[in-house]
C-alpha angles and dihedrals in degrees: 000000000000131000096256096059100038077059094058092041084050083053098055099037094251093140119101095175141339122209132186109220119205114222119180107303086342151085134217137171127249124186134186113207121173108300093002156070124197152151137243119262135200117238086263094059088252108135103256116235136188136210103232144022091236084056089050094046095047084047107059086044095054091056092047107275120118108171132051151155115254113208111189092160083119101033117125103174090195089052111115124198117275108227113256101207090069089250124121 
């Protein structure tokens, strides 16, 4: 789901919870909504991640949500990205 329809869900109440989800170094949103669960996207389709726990949060607030779960059961902070061309 893209930004400006989790805005107008956030509009209508349509939110039942918001978590950030720790992936390896990174973070990514995932909201439940009645009947569903899903992520955000980028404009591309790609899943939109963020570098830090403090980016997701302002984030989330910035779009109208102002509570939300936070899972770290898969964060390494250390972790850094693997490329993904197959190059090193």
């Amino acid at each position: 789901m893209d930004e400006k329809t989790l805005k107008t869900m956030v509009d209508a109440a349509a939110i039942k919870r918001a978590r950030i989800v720790a992936q390896g170094a990174d973070f990514h949103v995932e909201i439940d909504a009645p009947g569903r669960s899903f992520t955000i996207e980028t404009a591309k389709g790609g899943l939109r991640t963020w570098r830090s726990i403090d980016a997701t949060a302002k984030w989330l607030r910035s779009i109208g949500i102002a509570q939300s779960q936070l899972d770290v059961s898969r964060w390494h902070p250390g972790q850094r990205a693997l490329p993904l061309t197959g190059t090193p």
